[in-house]
KEDREN-192575 format. One record per residue (C-alpha): residue number from 0; residue in three letters; x, y, z. Coordinates in nm, 4 decimals. Layout:
 pos code        u        v        w
 NUM  ALA        X        Y        Z
...
END
This chain:
 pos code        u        v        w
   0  UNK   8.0723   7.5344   4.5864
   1  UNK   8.1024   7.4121   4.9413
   2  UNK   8.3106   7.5356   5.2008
   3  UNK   8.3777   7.3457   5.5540
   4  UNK   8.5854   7.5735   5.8436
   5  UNK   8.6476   7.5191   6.1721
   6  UNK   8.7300   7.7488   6.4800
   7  UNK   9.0207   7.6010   6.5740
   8  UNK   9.2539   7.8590   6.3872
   9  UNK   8.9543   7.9411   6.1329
  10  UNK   9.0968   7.6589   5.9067
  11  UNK   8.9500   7.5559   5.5544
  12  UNK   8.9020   7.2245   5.6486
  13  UNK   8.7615   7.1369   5.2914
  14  UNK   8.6563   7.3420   4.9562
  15  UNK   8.4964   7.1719   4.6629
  16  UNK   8.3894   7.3401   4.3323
  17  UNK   8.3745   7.2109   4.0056
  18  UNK   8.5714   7.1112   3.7313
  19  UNK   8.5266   7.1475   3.3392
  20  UNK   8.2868   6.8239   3.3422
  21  UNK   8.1013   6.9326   3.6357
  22  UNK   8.2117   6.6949   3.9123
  23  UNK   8.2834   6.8737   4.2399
  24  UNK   8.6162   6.8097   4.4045
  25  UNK   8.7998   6.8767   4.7292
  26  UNK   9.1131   7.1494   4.6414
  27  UNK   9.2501   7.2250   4.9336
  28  UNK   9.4938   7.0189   5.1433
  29  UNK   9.3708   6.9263   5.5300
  30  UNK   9.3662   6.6521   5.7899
  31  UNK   9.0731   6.3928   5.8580
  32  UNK   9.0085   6.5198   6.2789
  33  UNK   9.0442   6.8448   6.4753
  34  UNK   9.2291   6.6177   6.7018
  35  UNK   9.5236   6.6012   6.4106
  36  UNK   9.5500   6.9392   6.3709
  37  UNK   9.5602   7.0058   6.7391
  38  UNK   9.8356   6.7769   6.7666
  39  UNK  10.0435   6.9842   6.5433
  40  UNK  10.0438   6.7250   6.2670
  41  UNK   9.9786   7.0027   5.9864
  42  UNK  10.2091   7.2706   5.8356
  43  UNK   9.9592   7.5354   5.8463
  44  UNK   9.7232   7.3705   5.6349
  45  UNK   9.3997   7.6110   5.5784
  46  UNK   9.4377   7.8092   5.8795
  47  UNK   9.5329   8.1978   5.9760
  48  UNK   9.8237   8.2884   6.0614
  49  UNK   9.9403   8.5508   6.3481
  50  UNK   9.9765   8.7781   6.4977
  51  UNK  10.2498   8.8303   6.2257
  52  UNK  10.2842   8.5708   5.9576
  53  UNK  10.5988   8.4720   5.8115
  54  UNK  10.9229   8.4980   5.9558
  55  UNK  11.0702   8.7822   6.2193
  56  UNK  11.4138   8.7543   6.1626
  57  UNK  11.6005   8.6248   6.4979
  58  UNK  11.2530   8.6738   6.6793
  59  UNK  11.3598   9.0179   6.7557
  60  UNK  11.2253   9.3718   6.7027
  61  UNK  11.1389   9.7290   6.8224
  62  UNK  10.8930   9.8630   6.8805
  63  UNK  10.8800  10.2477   7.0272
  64  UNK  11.1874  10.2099   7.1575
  65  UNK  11.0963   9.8791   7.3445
  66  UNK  11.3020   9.5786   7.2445
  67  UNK  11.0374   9.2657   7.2402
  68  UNK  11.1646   8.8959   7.1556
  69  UNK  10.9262   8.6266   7.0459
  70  UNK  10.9828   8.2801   7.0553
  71  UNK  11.2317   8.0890   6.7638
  72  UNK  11.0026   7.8339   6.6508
  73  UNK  11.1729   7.8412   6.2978
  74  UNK  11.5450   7.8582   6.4410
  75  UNK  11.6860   8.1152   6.3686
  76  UNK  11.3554   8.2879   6.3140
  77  UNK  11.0409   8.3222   6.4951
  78  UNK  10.7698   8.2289   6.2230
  79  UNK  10.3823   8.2718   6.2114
  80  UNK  10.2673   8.4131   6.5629
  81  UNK  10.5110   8.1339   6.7407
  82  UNK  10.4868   7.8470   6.9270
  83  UNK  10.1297   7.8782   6.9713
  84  UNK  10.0059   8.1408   6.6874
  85  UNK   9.6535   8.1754   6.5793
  86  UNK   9.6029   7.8944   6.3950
  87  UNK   9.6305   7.6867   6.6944
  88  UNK   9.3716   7.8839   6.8841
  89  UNK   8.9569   7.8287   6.9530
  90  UNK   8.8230   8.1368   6.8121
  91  UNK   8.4732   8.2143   6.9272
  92  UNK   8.2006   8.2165   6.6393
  93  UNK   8.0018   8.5672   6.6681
  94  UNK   7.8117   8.5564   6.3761
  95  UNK   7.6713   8.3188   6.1413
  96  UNK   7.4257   8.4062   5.8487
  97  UNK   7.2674   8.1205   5.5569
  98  UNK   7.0763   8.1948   5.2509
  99  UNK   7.2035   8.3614   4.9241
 100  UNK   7.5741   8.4480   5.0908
 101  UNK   7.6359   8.2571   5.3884
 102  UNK   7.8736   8.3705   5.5732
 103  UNK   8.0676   8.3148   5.9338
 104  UNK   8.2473   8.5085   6.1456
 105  UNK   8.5322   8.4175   6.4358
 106  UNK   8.6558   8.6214   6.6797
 107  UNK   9.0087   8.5851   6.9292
 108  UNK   9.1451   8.8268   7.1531
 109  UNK   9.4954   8.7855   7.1585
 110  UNK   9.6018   8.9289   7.5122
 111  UNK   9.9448   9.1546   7.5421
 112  UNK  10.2568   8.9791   7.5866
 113  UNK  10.1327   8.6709   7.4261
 114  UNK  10.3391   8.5056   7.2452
 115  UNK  10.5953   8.7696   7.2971
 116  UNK  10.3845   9.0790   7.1519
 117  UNK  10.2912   9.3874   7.3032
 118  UNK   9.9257   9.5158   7.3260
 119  UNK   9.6035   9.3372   7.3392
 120  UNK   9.4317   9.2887   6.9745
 121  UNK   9.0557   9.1977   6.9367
 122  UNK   9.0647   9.0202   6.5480
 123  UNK   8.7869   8.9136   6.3594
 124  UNK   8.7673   8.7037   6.0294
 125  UNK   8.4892   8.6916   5.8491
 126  UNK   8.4570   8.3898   5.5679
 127  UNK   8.1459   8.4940   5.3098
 128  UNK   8.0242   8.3005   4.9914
 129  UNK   7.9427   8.6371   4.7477
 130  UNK   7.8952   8.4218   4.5207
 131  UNK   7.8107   8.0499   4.3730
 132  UNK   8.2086   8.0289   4.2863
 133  UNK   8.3977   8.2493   4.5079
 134  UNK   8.4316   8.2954   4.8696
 135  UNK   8.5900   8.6030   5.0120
 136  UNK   8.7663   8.6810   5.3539
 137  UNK   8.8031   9.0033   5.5526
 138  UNK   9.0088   9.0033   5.8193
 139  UNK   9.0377   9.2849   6.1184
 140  UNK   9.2206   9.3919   6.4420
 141  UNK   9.2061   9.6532   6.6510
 142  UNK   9.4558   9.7401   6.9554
 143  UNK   9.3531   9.7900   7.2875
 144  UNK   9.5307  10.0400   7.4419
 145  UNK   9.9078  10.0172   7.3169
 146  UNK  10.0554   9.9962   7.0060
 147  UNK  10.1608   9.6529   6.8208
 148  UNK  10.2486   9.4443   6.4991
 149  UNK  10.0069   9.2802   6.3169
 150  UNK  10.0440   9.0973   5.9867
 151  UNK   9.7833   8.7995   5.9494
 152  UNK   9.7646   8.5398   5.6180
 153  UNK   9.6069   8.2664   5.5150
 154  UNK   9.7830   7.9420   5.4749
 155  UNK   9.5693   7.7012   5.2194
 156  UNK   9.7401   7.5022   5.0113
 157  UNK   9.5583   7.4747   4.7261
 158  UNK   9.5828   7.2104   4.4690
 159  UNK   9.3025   7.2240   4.1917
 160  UNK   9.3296   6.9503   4.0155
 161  UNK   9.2110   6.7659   4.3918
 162  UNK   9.3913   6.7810   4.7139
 163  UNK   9.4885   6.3744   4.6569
 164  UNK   9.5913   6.4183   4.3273
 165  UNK  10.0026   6.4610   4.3317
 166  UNK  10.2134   6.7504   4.3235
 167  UNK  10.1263   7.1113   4.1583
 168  UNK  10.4018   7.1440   3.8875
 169  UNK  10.1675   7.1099   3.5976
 170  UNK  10.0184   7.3852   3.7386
 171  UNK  10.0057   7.7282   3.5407
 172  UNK  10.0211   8.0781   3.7667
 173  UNK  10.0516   8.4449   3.6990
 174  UNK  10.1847   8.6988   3.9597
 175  UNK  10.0913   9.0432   3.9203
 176  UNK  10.4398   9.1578   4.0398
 177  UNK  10.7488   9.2715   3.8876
 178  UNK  10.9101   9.2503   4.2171
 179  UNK  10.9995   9.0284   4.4954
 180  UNK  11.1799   9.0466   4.8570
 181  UNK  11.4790   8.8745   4.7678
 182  UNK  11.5667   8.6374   5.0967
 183  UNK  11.9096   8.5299   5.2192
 184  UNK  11.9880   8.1632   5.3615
 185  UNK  11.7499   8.1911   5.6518
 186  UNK  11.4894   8.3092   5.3874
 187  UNK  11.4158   8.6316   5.5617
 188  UNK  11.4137   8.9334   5.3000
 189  UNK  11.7124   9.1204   5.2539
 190  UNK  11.5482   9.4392   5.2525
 191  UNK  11.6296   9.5039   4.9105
 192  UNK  11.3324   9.5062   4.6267
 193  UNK  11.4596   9.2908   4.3398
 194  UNK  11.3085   9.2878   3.9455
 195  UNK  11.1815   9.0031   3.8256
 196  UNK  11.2419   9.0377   3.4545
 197  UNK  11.4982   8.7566   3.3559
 198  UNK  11.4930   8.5481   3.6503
 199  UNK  11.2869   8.2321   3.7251
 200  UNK  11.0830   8.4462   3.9986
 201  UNK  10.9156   8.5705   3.6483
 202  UNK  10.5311   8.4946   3.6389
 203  UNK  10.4217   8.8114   3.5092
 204  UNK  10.3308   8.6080   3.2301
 205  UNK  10.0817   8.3074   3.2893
 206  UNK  10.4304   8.0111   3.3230
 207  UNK  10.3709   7.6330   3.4175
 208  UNK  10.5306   7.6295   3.8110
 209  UNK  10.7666   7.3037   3.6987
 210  UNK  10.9385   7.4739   3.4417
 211  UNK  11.1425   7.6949   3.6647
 212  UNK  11.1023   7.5529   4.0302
 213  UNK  11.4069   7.3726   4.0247
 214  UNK  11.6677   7.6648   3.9580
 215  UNK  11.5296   7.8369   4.3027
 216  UNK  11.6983   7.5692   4.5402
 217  UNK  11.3903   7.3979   4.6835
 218  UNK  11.1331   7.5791   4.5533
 219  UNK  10.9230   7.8994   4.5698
 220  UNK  10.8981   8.0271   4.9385
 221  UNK  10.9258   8.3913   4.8367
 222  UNK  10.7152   8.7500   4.8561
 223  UNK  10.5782   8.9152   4.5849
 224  UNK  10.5193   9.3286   4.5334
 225  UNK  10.2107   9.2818   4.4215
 226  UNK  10.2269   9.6353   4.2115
 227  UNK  10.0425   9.5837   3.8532
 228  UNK   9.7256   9.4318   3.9047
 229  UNK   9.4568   9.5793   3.7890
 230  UNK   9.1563   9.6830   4.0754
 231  UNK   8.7904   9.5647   4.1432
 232  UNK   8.5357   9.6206   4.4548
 233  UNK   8.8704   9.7825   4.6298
 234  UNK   9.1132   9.4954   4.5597
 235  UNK   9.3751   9.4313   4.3354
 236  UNK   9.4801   9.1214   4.1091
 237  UNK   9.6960   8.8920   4.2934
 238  UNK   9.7676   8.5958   4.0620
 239  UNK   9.5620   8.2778   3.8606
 240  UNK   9.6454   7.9719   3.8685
 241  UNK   9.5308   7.7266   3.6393
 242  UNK   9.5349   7.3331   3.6234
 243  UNK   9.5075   7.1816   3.2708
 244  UNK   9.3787   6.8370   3.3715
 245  UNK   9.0396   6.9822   3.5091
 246  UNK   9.0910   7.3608   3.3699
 247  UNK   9.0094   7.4885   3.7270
 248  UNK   9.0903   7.8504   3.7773
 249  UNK   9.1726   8.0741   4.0940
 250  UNK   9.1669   8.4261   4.0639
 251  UNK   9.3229   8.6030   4.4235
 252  UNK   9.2415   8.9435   4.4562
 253  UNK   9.3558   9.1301   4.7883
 254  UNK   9.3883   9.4499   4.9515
 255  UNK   9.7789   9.4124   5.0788
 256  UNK  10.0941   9.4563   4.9291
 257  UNK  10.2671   9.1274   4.9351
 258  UNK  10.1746   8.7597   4.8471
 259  UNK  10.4359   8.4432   4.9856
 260  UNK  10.4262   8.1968   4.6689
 261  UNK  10.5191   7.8992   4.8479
 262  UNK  10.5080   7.5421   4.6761
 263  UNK  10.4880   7.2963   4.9793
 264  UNK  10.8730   7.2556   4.9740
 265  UNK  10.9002   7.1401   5.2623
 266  UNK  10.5607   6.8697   5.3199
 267  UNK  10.7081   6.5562   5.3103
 268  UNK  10.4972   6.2432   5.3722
 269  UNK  10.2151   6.4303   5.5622
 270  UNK   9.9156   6.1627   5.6423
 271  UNK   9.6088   6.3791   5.4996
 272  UNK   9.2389   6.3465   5.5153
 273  UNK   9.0644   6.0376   5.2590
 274  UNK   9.3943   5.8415   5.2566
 275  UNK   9.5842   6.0665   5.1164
 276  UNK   9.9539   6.1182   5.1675
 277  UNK  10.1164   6.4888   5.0608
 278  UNK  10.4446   6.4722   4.9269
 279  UNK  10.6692   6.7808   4.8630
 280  UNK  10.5168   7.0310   4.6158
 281  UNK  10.1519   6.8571   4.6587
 282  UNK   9.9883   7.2158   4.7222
 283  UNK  10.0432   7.5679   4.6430
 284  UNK   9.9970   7.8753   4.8645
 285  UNK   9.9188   8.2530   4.7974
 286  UNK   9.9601   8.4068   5.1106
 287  UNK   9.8992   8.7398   5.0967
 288  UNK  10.0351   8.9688   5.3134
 289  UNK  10.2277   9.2396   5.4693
 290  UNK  10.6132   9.1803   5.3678
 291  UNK  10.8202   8.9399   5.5949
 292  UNK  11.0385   9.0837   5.8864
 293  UNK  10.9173   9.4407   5.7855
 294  UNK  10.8924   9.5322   6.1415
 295  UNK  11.2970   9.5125   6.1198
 296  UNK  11.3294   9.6954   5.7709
 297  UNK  11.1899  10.0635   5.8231
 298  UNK  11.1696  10.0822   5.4363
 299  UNK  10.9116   9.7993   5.3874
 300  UNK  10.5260   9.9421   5.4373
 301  UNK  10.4352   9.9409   5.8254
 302  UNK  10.2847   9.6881   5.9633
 303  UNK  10.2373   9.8210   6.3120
 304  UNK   9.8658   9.9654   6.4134
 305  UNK   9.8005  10.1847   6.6913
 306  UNK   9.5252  10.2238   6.9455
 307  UNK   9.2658  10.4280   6.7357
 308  UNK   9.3563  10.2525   6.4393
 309  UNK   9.2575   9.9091   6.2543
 310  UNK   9.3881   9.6876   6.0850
 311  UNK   9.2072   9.5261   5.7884
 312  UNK   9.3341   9.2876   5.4974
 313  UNK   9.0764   9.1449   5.2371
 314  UNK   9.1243   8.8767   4.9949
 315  UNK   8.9081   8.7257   4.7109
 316  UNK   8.8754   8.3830   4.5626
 317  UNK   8.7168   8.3354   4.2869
 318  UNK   8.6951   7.9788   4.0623
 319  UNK   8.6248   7.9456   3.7209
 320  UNK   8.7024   7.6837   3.4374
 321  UNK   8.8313   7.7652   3.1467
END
């Protein structure tokens, strides 16, 4: 397995493991030059997210009593950190460590008021092979001296049959959640927590993406309560996906309640690295998360931290055929 990141928004540039036959190939969705992604030319390919991911509905909340406003970058929503969110800064490299687990770590200070958020936030990511065939992330921030939101993700889009290789419908994928934040048109949760069970937001059940993408308008761009998978090392089972063609398998385990399922609705011609061109639904992403807008919906688990306090989310990849 080989991994490639840079520090500009600690983005998985490229990650290649292998398929049933052996042959190594590229799975995750990227651009050929820093220089493209610093012009913007990505939607969120491989990076993190923040300092809250998703969308804040109307770019407005509260905060102690404070009323902040962020910018609307994803009208009439402020999405992922704003105009210029994480994944479009340099993050300093503190650590790096080769041999059996390699592993590197980035560092940004996000200053208060940036992007519209109060309190200064020292994060750290920390990207570690634990294994031949999975690589695992642990993320952290901790406040300065006032209190703030803080929700970060990570935005691969991950197609395993090979990041050139089409769209991800023949994809299989299970969802360890019986619920999801049901979103209205701006797709910001209503704040209601909504069954799966006889709906095509179903994937309790290992289900082929294609069957049922087309009776949820343009595809899956929704949260999951992760809330039935089972536990290991201090995570819990996220989802699998599985690609018949190659029988690659991801397993996502995380630490955090929620996981965005979205299905690259809205990539549409995106010039990629090797040649390739992404159309819509050419990658997959499992985002997880704290929920969307919960800093507006008191009933939806906290996202804010507080000086004295620390934030930390861990996630899990692990690849397999089968």
């Amino acid at each position: 397995m080989q991994v490639l990141i840079t520090n500009l928004g600690c983005t998985i540039t490229s990650l290649s493991v292998p398929a049933k036959d052996g042959v190594l190939s590229d799975v995750v969705l990227g651009l050929d030059s820093v220089e493209s992604y610093q012009k913007g030319l990505s939607p969120y390919f491989g990076c993190i997210v923040g300092r809250v991911a998703n969308r804040i509905k109307d770019g407005k909340f509260t905060l102690d009593g404070v009323e902040y406003s962020l910018p609307i970058n994803n009208p009439p929503n402020s999405l992922h950190g704003g105009n210029v969110g994480f994944d479009k800064k340099i993050w300093e490299v503190i650590e790096y460590r080769k041999g059996e687990t390699p592993s590197i770590t980035f560092k940004y200070q996000s200053h208060d008021g940036e992007e519209g958020y109060p309190g200064e936030i020292t994060v750290t990511a920390t990207y570690t092979l634990t294994s031949n065939t999975t690589l695992r992330l642990d993320m952290e921030g901790v406040p300065k001296d006032k209190p703030t939101i803080i929700n970060l993700a990570q935005h691969t889009y991950w197609n395993l049959a090979g990041h050139s290789s089409g769209n991800i419908l023949d994809h299989s994928i299970q969802i360890w959640a019986n619920h999801i934040t049901p979103v209205d048109q701006n797709t910001v949760p209503t704040g209601e927590i909504m069954p799966v069970k006889g709906t095509p937001f179903d994937f309790t059940s290992q289900k082929r993406i294609g069957d049922t993408i087309s009776q949820v308008g343009m595809g899956y761009d929704h949260n999951y309560v992760l809330d039935s998978g089972e536990e290991k090392e201090g995570l819990r089972h996220a989802a699998k996906v599985k690609e018949p063609s190659s029988s690659r398998v991801l397993n996502l385990w995380t630490n955090v309640p929620g996981m965005q399922f979205y299905t690259a609705n809205y990539v549409d011609g995106v010039a990629g690295k090797a040649g390739a061109v992404y159309g819509k639904h050419a990658g997959l992403c499992l985002e997880t998360q704290g929920f969307p807008n919960a800093i507006n919906q008191p009933d939806f688990p906290s996202i804010v931290v507080r000086p004295g306090e620390k934030y930390q989310h861990s996630m899990s990849y692990e690849f397999s055929v089968e």
